[in-house]
C-alpha positions as CSV (number, residue, x, y, z in Angstrom):
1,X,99.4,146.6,74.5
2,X,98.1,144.3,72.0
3,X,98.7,144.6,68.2
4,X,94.2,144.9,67.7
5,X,94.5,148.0,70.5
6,X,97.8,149.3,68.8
7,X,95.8,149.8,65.2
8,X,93.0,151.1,67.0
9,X,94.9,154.0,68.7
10,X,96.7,154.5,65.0
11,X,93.4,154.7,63.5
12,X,92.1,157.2,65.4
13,X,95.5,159.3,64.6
14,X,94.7,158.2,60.9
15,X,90.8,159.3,61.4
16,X,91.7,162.7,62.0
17,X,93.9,163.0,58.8
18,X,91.2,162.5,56.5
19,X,92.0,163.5,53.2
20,X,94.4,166.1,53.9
21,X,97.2,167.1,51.6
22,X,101.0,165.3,53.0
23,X,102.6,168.6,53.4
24,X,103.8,171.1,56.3
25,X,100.6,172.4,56.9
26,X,99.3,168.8,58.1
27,X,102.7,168.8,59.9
28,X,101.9,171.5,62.2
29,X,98.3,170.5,62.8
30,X,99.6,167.3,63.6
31,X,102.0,168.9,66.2
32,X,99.8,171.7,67.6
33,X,96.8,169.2,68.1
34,X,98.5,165.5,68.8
35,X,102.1,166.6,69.3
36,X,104.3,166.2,72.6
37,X,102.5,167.1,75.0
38,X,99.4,165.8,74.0
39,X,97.4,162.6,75.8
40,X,97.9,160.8,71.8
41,X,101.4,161.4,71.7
42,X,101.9,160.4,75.4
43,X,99.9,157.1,74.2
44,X,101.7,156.1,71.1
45,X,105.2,156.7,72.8
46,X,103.9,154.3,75.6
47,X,102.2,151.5,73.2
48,X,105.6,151.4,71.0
49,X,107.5,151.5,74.0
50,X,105.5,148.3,74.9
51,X,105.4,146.3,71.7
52,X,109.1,146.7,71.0
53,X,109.3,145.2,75.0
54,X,106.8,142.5,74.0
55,X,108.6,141.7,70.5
56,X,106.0,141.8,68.2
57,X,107.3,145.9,66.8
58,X,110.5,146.2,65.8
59,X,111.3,142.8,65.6
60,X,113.5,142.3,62.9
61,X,117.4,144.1,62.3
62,X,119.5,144.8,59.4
63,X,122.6,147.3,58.8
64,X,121.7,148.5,63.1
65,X,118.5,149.2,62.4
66,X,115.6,147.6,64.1
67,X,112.5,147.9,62.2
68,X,109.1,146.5,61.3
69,X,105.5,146.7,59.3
70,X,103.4,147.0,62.3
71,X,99.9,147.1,60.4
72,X,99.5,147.1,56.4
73,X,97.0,149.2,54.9
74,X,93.6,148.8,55.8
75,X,90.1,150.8,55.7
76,X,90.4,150.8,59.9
77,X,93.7,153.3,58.8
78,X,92.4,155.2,56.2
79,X,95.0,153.0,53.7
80,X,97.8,154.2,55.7
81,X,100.6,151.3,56.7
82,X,102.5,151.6,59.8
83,X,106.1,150.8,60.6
84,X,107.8,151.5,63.4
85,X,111.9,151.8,63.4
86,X,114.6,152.1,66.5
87,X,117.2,153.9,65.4
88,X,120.8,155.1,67.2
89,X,123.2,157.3,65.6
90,X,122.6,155.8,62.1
91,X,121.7,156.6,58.6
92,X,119.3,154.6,56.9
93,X,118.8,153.3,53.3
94,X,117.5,155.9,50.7
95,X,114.4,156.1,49.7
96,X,111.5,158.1,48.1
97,X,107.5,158.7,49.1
98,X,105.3,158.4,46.2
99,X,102.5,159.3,48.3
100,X,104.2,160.7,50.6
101,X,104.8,159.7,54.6
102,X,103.9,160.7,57.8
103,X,106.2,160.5,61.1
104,X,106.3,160.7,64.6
105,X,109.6,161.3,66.3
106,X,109.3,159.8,69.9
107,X,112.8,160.7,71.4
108,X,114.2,157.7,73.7
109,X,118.1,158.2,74.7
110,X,120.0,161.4,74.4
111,X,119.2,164.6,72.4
112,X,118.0,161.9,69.7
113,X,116.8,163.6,66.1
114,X,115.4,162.4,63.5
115,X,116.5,164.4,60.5
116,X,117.2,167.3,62.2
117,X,114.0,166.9,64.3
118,X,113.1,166.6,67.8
119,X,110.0,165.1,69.7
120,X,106.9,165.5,67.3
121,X,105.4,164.8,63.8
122,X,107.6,165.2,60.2
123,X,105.5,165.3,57.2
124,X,107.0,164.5,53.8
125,X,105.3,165.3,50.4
126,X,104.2,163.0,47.7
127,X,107.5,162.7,45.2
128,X,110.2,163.5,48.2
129,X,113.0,161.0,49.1
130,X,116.0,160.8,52.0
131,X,118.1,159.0,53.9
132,X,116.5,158.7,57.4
133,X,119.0,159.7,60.3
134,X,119.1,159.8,64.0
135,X,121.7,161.7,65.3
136,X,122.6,162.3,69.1
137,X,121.1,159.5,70.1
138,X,118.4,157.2,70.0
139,X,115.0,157.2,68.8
140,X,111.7,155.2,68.0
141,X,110.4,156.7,64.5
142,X,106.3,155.6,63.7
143,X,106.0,155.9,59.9
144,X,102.7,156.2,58.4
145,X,102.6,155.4,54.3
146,X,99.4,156.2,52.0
147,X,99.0,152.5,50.8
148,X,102.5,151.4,52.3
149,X,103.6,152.9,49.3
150,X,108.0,153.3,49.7
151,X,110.6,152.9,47.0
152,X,113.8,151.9,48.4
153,X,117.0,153.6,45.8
154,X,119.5,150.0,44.6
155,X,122.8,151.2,44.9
């Protein structure tokens, strides 16, 4: 999987977003029409899988978290950025959305959740903020950003 084809299958994820409002109504189109189950879910799980294998995603660590900005924002993604985290059993570092964000929960070891969710999309609204958690396991979280827009809280 290289990093041109990655963008491409993300754009065509990104494509079909449009200019929809970040709320739960884009979350459940998001999981009734590329959701597990789905040939696009199916093939982002695989092309993560791969580029974490091939070291270009995911490729840097900090407090057990492996993370990375896979793609900034770009026309190709509709000014979406995309990260990519591997998370076990951890709680991440606070932060807030100003625009927004956009995940997919792809499930790897255990009865892995990603706050409180299972396999699938999660769809945070402009102005919201957390602390991003996997519990019962482990889990690959694809996070999609309107202009790579995140604020991380000091402590």
């Amino acid at each position: 999987m290289s990093q041109d084809a990655f963008r491409a299958l993300v754009g065509a994820v990104t494509a079909s977003i449009g200019a929809r409002p970040l709320d739960g109504a884009l979350g459940d189109w998001l999981n009734a029409n590329l959701g597990p189950g789905s040939a696009t879910y199916a093939a982002l799980r695989e092309a993560c899988l791969a580029g974490v294998a091939e070291g270009w995603m995911c490729n840097r660590e900090a407090g057990g978290i492996r993370y990375g900005r896979v793609a900034k924002p770009g026309d190709d993604l509709d000014r979406f950025s995309v990260d990519v985290v591997d998370m076990r059993d951890v709680v991440g570092p606070h932060h807030s959305h100003p625009a927004g964000e956009i995940d997919l929960v792809m499930p790897l070891e255990g009865d892995a959740r990603f706050d409180g969710r299972g396999a699938g999309w999660l769809v945070y609204p402009p102005g919201s903020a957390h602390h991003p958690t996997v519990t019962g396991g482990r889990a690959l979280v694809l996070y999609l950003l309107p202009e790579g827009r995140i604020e991380f809280t000091r402590p």
